[in-house]
C-alpha positions in Angstrom: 0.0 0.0 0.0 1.1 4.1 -0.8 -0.3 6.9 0.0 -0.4 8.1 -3.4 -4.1 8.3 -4.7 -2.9 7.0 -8.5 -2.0 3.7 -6.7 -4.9 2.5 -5.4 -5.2 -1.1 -6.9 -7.2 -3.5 -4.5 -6.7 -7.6 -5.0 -5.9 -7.7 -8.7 -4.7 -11.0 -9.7 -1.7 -10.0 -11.0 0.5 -13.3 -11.3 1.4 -14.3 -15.1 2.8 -17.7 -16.2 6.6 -16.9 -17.1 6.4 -18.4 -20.4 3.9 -16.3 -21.2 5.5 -13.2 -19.8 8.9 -13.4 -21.1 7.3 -14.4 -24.1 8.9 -18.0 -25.1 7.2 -18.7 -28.0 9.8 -18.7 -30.5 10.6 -22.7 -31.9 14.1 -22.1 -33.3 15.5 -20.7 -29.8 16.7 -23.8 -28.0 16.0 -22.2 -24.9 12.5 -21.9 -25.5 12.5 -24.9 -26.5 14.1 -26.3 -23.1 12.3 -23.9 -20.8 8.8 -25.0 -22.4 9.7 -28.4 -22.0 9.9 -28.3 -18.3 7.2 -25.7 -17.5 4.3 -26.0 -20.5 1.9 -28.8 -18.9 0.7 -30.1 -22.3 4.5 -30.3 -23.6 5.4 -31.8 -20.5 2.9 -34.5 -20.7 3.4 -35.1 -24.6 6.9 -35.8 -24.0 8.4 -36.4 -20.3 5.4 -38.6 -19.3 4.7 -40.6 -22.5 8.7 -41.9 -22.2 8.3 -42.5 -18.6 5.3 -44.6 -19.1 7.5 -47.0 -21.4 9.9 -47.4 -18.7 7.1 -47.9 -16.0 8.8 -51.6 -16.5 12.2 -53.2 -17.4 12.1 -53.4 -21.3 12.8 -56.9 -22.9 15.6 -57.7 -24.7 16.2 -61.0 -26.7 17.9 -62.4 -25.1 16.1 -61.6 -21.9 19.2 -60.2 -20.1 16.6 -58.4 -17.6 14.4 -61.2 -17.2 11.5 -58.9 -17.8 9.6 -61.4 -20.3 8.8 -63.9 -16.7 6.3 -61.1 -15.7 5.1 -61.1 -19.2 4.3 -64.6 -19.6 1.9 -64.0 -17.1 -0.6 -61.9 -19.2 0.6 -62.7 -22.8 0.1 -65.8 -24.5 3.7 -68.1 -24.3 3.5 -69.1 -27.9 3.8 -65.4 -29.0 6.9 -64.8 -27.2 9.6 -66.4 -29.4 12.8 -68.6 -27.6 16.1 -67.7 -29.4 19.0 -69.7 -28.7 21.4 -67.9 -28.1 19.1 -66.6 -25.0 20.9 -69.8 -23.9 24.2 -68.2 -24.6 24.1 -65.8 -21.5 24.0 -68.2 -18.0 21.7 -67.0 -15.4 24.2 -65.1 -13.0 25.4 -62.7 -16.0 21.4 -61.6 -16.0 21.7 -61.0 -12.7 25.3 -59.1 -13.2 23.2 -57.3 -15.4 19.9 -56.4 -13.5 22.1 -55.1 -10.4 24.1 -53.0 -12.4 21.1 -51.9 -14.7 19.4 -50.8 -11.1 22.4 -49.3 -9.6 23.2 -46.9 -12.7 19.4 -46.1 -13.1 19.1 -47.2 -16.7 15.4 -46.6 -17.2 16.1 -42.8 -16.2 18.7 -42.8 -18.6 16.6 -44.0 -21.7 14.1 -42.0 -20.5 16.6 -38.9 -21.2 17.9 -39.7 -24.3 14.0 -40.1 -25.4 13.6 -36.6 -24.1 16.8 -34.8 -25.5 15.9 -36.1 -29.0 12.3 -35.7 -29.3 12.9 -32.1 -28.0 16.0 -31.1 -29.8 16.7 -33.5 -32.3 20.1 -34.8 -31.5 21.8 -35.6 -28.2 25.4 -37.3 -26.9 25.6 -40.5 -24.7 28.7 -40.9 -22.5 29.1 -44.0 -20.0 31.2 -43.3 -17.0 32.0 -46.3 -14.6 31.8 -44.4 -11.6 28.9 -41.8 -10.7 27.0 -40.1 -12.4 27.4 -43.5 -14.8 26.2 -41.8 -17.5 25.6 -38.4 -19.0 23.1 -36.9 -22.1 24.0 -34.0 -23.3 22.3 -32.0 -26.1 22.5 -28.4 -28.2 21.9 -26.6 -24.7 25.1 -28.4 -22.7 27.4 -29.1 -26.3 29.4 -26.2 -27.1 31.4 -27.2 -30.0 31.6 -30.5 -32.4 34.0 -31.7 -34.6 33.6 -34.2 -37.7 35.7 -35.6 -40.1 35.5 -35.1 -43.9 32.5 -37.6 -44.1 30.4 -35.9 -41.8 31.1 -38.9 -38.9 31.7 -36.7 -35.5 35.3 -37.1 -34.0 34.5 -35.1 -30.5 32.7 -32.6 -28.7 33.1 -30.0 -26.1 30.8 -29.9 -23.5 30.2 -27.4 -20.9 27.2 -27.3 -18.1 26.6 -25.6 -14.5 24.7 -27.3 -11.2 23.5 -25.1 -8.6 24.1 -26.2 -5.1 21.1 -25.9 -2.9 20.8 -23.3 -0.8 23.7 -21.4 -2.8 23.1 -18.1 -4.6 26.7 -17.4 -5.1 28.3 -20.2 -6.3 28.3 -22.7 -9.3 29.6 -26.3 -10.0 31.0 -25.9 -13.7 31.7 -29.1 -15.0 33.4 -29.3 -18.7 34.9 -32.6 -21.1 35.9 -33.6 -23.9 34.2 -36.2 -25.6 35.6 -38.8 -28.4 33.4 -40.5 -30.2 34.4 -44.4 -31.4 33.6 -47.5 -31.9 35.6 -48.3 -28.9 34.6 -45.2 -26.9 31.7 -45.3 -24.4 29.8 -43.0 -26.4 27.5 -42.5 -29.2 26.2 -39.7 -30.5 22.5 -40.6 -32.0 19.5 -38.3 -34.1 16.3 -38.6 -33.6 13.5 -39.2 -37.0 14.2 -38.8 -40.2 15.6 -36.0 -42.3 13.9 -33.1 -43.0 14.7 -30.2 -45.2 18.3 -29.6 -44.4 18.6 -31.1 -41.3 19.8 -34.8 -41.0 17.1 -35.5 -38.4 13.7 -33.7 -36.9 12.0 -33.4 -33.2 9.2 -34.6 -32.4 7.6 -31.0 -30.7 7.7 -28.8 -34.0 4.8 -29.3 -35.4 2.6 -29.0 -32.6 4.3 -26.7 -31.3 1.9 -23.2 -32.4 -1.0 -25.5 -30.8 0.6 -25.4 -27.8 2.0 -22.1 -27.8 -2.0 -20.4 -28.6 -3.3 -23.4 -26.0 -1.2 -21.5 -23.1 -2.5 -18.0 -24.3 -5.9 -19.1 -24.1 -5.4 -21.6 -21.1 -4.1 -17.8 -18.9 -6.9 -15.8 -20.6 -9.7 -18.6 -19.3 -7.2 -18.6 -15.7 -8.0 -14.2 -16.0 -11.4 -15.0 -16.6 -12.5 -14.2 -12.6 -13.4 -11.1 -10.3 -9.4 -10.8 -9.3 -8.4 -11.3 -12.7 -8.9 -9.8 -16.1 -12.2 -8.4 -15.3 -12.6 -6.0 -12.2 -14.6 -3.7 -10.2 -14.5 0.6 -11.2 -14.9 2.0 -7.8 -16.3 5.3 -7.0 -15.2 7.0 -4.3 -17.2 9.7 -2.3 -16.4 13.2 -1.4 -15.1 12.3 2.1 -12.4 9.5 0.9 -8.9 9.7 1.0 -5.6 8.1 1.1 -6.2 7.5 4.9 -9.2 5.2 3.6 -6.9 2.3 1.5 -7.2 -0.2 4.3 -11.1 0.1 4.8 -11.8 0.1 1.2 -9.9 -3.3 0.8 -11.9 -4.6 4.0 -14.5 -3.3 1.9 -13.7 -5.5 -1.6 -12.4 -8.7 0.4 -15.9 -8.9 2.1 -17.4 -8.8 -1.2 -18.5 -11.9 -2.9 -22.0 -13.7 -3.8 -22.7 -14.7 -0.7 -22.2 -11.5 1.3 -24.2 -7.9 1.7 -21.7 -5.1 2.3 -22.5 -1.9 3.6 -20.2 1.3 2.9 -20.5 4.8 3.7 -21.7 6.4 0.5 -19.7 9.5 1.3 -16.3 7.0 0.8 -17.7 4.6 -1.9 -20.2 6.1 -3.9 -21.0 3.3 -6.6 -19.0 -0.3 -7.1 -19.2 -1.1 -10.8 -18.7 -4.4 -12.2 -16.8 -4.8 -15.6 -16.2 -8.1 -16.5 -15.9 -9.9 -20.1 -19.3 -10.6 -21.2 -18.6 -13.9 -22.9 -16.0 -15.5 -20.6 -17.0 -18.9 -21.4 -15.8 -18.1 -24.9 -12.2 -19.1 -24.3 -13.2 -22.0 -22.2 -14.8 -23.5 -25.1 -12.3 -22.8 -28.0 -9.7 -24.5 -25.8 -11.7 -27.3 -25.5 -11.7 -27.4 -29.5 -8.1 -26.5 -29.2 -6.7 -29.1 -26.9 -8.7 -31.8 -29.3 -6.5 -30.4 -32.0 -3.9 -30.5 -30.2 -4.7 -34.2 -29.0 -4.5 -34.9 -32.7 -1.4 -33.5 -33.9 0.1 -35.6 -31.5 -1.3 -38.6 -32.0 -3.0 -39.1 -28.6 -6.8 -39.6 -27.3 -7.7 -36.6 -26.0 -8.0 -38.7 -22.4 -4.1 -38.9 -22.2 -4.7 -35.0 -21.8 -7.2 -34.9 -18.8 -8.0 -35.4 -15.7 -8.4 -38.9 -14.0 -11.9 -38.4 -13.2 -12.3 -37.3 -16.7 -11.4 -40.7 -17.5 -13.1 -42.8 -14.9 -16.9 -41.2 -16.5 -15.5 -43.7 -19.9 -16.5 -46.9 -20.4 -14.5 -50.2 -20.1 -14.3 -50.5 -24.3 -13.6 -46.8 -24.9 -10.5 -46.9 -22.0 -9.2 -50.0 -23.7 -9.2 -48.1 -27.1 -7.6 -45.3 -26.1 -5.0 -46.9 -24.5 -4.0 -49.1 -27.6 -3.4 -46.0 -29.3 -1.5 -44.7 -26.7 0.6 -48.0 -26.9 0.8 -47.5 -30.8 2.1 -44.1 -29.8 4.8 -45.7 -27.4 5.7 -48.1 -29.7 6.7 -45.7 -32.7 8.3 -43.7 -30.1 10.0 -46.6 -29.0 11.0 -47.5 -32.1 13.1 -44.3 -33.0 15.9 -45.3 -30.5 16.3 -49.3 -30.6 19.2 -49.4 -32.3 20.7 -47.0 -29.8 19.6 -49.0 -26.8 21.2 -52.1 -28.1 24.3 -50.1 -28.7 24.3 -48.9 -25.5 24.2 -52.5 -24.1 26.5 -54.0 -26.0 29.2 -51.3 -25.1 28.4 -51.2 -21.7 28.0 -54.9 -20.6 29.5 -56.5 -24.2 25.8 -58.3 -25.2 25.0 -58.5 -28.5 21.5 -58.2 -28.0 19.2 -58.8 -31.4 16.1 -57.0 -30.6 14.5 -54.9 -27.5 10.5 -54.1 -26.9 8.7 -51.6 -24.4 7.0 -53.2 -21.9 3.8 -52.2 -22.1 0.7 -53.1 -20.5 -1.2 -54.7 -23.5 -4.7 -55.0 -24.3 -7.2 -57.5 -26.6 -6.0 -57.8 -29.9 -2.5 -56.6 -29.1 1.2 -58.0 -29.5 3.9 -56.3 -27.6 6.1 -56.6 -31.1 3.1 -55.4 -33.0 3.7 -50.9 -34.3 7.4 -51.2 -33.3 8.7 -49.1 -36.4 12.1 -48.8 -36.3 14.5 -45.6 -37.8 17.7 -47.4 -38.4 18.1 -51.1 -39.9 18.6 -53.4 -36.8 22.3 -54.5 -35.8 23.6 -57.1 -37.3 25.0 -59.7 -34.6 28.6 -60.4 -35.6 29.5 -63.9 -36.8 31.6 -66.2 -34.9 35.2 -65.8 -35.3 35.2 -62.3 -36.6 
C-alpha cells in the first residue's frame, strides 16, 4: 500500500505464467525450447510422461538379459513370445550381473533422457562413466562445439554445463569434457527421426508446437477470466475518501462476494461497478476445441490429456481403445531409438542383444512386437570368429 491516490489497486490477480511473460514462444531458440519443456503442462505430458510410461517396466531384450519377459508370460500368450538360442548363450548369473548393475546406474532414467533430448532437440550425446553419475546426455543446450571428419562422422565434442548447489546463490559447479566419439569409446552420438529439409534429423515437438504455444495464451486468458483477474470492479469513491481510507476500502472489496451484503458509507464509496468480459465462457470453449486439436497433432486420445476423473466417466471398451493407441504411440516412439539402446548395451556390458521391446501393458488384440517401427536397420550380430 502508498499513500499516493494513482495507486490505489485493491486484490488484482496480478500473477502471469513466465512463459507467457517473457514471451517463449519462438521454436528455433533452444532455450524456448528447453524452458517449455519443463514448465508447459501439455509439452510436458506429450513428452516427459509418455517416455516415462514406457519405462514404468524393465524393457525386454532378446535375449532376456533383464528377465522382464517372466512377468510377461503371465498376461501374454507363451507361444507369442519367441525362444532364441542364443538366449541360452548368456547363464543365469550374467542376468543377474546385469539387473544389479542396470538398477544401480538407473538405466530406465537414462533412456528415459535420451528419449527426451531427441524428441525435443533433435540430436543428443551418450557418455558411459564407470563411476557416478554413470552416465551423461548432453544435447545443443550443454554441447558447445563439435568436430567431424571429412564424411560428416563426429570425431569429438566440447561440452560445458553448471549445477547449482542448494541453498547457494553465489556459487556454481561448472563441469566441462571432452568427448571422443568411437567405436571403442563409451559414447554415441545418436539423431532422432528422419531428415527433413536440411537437417539430418527432426523433433518430435515442432509441429505442434503453435498448438501449444496459442493453448497456453488461451489456457491464462480462461485462468483471468475471474473477479481478481482480467475483469474488475470501477470504484467510486465519495467526497469524504482519501488516502487514509486504503485499508477500509480493501476490507470493503475482500468482504465482497456472492454470498455476502456489504454496507459502505456512501460519502467514501459512492457506486462499485462491475466490468467483466461478457462472454468468458468463450475461451473455455475454444480450448476445449483446441486441446482436441492439439490431442490430434500428437497422435494421442484426448483422455491422455485430462484429468483422472475425466477418464473414470468412460466406459471399459472406450478406455481400452484409447489406451491401444496410446501404446501405438509408445511403440513408434520406441522404435526411433532401438538401435541406440542395443548399442548402449553392447558397449556397456558387451551383449550382443538382437532385438528390444517396451514393456507395455497390452490390451485384446495386441502384441507387444506389433507398431514397433524402427528408424535405423537393426544391428547385425557379428558372426563367430570375426
Amino acid at each position: 500500500m502508498t499513500d499516493s491516490e494513482l495507486d490505489n489497486f485493491y486484490g488484482v490477480y496480478t500473477y502471469k505464467e513466465p512463459l507467457i511473460f517473457n514471451k517463449t514462444d519462438n521454436y528455433n531458440n533452444k532455450y524456448h525450447r528447453e524452458v517449455s519443456f519443463r514448465r508447459d503442462p501439455l509439452l510436458r505430458i506429450y513428452v516427459t510422461k509418455l517416455d516415462e510410461e514406457m519405462f514404468t517396466e524393465l524393457p525386454i531384450f532378446q535375449p532376456d538379459i533383464l528377465n522382464a519377459r517372466s512377468k510377461k508370460e503371465e498376461s501374454v500368450d507363451a507361444e507369442s513370445l519367441t525362444l532364441y538360442e542364443n538366449e541360452k548363450e548368456i547363464p543365469e548369473e550374467g542376468n543377474k550381473t546385469v539387473i544389479r548393475d542396470w538398477m544401480q546406474e538407473d538405466w530406465n532414467s537414462l533412456l528415459v533422457k535420451i528419449l527426451d533430448t531427441g524428441r525435443v532437440h533433435r540430436w543428443g550425446i551418450i557418455k558411459l562413466y564407470k563411476e557416478y553419475p554413470y552416465w551423461g546426455v548432453y544435447s545443443v543446450m550443454e554441447v558447445k562445439e563439435i568436430k567431424y571428419s571429412d564424411n560428416g562422422e563426429p570425431l569429438e565434442a566440447k561440452v560445458v554445463y553448471f549445477k547449482h548447489l542448494p541453498y547457494s546463490f553465489s556459487s556454481l559447479l561448472m563441469f566441462d569434457d571432452v568427448i571422443k566419439f568411437g567405436d571403442d569409446e563409451p559414447t554415441i552420438f545418436f539423431h532422432y527421426g528422419k531428415p527433413e529439409g536440411r537437417y539430418v534429423d527432426s523433433d518430435d515437438i515442432e509441429h505442434v508446437w503453435d498448438l501449444m504455444v496459442e493453448l497456453r495464451y488461451i489456457r491464462h486468458d480462461i485462468v483471468r477470466n475471474s473477479a481478481k483477474s482480467s475483469g474488475f470492479y470501477f470504484m467510486k469513491l465519495g467526497k469524504a475518501a482519501n488516502p487514509k481510507h486504503e485499508a477500509y476500502v480493501e476490507d470493503i472489496m475482500q468482504r465482497a462476494n456472492y454470498g455476502n451484503i456489504v454496507a459502505a458509507s456512501e460519502g467514501i464509496i459512492s457506486d462499485i461497478i462491475d466490468i467483466h468480459p461478457e462472454n468468458a465462457a468463450f475461451s473455455i470453449k475454444a480450448y476445449d476445441k483446441m486441446l482436441k486439436a492439439f490431442a490430434g497433432a500428437c497422435r494421442l486420445p484426448l483422455t491422455f490429456f485430462n484429468s483422472e476423473t475425466e477418464k473414470s466417466g468412460l466406459g471399459e471398451e472406450s478406455r481400452s481403445e484409447d489406451d491401444i493407441l496410446v501404446n501405438k504411440k509408445k511403440k513408434f516412439v520406441f522404435g526411433q531409438f532401438k538401435s541406440i539402446i542395443l548399442k548402449l548395451v553392447e558397449k556397456r556390458w558387451g551383449v550382443e542383444c538382437e532385438d528390444v521391446f517396451p514393456n507395455l501393458e497390452e490390451y485384446e488384440e495386441e502384441n507387444y512386437k506389433e507398431d514397433i517401427v524402427e528408424k535405423n536397420e537393426p544391428i547385425q550380430k557379428k558372426e563367430k570368429g570375426k
